[in-house]
Backbone bond lengths (Angstrom), bond angles and torsions (degrees), N, CA, C in turn:
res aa  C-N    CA-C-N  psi(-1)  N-CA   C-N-CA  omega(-1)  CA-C   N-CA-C  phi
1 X - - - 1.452 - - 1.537 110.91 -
2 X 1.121 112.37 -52.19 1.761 122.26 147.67 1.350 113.08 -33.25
3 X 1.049 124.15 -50.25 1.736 101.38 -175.08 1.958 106.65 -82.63
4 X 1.229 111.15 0.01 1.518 109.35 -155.64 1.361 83.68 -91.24
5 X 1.907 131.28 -47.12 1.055 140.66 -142.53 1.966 93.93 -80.75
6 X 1.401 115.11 -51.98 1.576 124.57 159.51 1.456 122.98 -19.17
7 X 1.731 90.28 -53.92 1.697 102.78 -179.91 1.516 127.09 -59.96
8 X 1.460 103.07 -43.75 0.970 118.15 -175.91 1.335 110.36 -77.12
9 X 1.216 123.07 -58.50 1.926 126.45 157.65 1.414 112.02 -2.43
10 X 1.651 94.90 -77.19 1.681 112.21 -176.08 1.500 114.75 -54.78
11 X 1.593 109.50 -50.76 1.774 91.78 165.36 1.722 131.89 -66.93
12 X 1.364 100.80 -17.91 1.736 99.58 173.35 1.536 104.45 -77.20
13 X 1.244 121.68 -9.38 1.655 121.12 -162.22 1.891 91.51 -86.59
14 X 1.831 93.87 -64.85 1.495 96.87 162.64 1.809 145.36 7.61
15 X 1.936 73.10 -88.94 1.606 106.68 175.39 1.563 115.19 -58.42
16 X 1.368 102.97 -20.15 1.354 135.23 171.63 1.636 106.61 -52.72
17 X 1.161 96.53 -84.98 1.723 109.86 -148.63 1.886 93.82 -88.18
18 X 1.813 123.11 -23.54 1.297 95.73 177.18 1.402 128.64 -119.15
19 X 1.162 110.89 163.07 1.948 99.74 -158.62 1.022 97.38 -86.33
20 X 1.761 124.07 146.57 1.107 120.48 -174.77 2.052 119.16 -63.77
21 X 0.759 103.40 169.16 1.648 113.25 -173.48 1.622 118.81 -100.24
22 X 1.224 130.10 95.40 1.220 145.11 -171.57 1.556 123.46 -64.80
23 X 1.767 117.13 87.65 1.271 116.14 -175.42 1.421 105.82 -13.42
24 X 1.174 114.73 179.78 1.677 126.56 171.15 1.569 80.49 -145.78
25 X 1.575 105.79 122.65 1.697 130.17 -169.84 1.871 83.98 -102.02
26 X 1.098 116.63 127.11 1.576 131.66 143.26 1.323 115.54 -71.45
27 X 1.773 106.65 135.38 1.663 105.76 -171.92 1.386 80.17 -108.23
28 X 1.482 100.67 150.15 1.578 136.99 170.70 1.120 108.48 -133.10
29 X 1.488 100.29 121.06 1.625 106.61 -169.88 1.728 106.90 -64.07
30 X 1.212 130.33 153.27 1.438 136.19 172.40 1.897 114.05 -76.55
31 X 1.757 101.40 116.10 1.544 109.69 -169.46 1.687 88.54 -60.90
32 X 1.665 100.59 141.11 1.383 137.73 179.93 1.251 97.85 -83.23
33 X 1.550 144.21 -31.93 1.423 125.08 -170.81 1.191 121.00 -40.39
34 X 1.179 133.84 140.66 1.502 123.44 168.73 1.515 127.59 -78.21
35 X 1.285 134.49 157.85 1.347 124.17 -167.97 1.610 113.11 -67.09
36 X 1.446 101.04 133.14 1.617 108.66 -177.23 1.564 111.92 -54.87
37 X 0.963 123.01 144.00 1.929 117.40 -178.14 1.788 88.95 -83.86
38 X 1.490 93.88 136.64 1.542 104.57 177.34 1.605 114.27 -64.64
39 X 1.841 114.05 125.36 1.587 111.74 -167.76 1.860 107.57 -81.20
40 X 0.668 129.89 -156.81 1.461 153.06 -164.04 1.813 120.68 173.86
41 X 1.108 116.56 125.99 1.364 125.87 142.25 1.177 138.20 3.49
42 X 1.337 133.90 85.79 1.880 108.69 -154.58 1.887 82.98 -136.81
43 X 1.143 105.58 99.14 2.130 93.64 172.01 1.792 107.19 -125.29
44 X 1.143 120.55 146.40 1.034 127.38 -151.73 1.694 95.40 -157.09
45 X 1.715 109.58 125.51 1.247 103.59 158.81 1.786 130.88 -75.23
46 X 1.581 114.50 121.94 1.261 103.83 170.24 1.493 121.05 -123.19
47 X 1.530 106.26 -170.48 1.988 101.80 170.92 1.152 119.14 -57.75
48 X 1.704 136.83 116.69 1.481 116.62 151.64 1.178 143.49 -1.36
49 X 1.489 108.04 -67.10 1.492 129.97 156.06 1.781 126.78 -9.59
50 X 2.024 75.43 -71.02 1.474 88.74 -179.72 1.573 128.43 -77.04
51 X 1.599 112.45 -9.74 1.427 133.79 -167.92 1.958 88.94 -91.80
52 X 1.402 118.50 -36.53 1.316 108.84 -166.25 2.195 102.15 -85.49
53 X 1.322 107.78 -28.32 1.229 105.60 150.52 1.332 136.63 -62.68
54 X 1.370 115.08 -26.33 1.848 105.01 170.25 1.389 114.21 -84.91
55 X 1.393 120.38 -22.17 1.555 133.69 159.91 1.233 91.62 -55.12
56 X 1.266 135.61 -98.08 2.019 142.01 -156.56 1.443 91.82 -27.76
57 X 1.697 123.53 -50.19 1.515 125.18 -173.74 0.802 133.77 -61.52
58 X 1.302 121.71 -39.87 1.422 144.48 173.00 1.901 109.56 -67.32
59 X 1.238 105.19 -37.52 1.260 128.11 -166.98 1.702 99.12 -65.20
60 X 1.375 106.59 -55.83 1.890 128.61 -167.24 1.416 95.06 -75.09
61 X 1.546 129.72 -51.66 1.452 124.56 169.89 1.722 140.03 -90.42
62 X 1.141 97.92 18.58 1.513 120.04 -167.55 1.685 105.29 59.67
63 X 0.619 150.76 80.54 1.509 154.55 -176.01 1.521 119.49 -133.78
64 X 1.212 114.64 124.59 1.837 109.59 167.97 1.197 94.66 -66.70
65 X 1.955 123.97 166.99 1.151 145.92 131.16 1.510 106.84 -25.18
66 X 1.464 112.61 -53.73 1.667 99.11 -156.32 1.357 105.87 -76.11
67 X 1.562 128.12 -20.80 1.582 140.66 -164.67 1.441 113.37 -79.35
68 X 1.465 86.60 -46.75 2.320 100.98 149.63 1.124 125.41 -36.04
69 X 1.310 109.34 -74.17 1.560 131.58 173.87 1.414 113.02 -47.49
70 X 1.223 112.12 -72.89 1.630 110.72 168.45 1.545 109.83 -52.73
71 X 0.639 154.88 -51.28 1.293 150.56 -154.23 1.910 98.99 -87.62
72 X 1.527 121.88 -49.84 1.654 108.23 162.05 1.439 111.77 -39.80
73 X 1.437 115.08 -60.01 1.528 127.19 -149.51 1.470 118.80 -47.84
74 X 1.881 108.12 -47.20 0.980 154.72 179.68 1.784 100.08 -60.04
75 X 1.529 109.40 -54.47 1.735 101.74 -179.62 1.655 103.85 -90.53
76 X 1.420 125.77 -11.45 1.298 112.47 169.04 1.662 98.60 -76.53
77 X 1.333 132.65 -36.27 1.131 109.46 -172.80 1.979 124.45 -89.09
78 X 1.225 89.23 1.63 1.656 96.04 170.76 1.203 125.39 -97.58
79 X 1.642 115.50 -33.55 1.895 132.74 165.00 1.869 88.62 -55.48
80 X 1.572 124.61 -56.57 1.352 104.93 -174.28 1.437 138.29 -79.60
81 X 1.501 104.83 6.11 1.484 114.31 170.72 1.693 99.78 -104.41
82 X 1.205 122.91 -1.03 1.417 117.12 178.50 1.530 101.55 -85.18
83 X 1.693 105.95 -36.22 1.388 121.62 179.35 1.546 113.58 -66.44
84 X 0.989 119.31 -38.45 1.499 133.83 158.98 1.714 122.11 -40.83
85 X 0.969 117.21 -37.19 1.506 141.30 -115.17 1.943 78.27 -125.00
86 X 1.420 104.51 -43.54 1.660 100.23 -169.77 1.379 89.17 -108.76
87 X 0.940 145.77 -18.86 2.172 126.79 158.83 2.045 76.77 126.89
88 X 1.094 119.90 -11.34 1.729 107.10 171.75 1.468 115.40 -72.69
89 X 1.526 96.23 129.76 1.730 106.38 -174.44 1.613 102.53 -123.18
């Protein structure tokens, strides 16, 4: 019990006499990406055919299915607002 009461002494004496010691924080610059747009769910029945062709495509250009898809959807929907845009329907 004597040596416990010592121990404790010497660390209050310690805590005492030295100033505490101040992490040193590393700065990391803050990633610039911009925030991802929140995805959703999009399934749709199509042809085999055409599902085993965006696979072969994806396959020959490194591409997911979904990067395909988004990326068609995106030029079907901009060729048809360009189409819009000149009175062609």
């Amino acid at each position: 019990m004597e040596d416990y009461k010592n121990k404790l002494g010497s660390l209050a004496d310690k805590l005492k006499n030295e100033s505490p010691k101040t992490p040193i924080q590393q700065v990391q610059p803050v990633s610039s990406e911009p925030p991802k747009e929140q995805e959703v769910q999009f399934n749709n029945w199509i042809p085999r055919s055409l599902v085993k062709q965006v696979k072969t495509y994806g396959v020959e250009h490194d591409m997911s299915s979904k990067d395909i898809t988004i990326h068609a959807l995106r030029e079907f929907l901009a060729s048809n607002d360009k189409a819009n845009e000149t009175g062609d329907t």
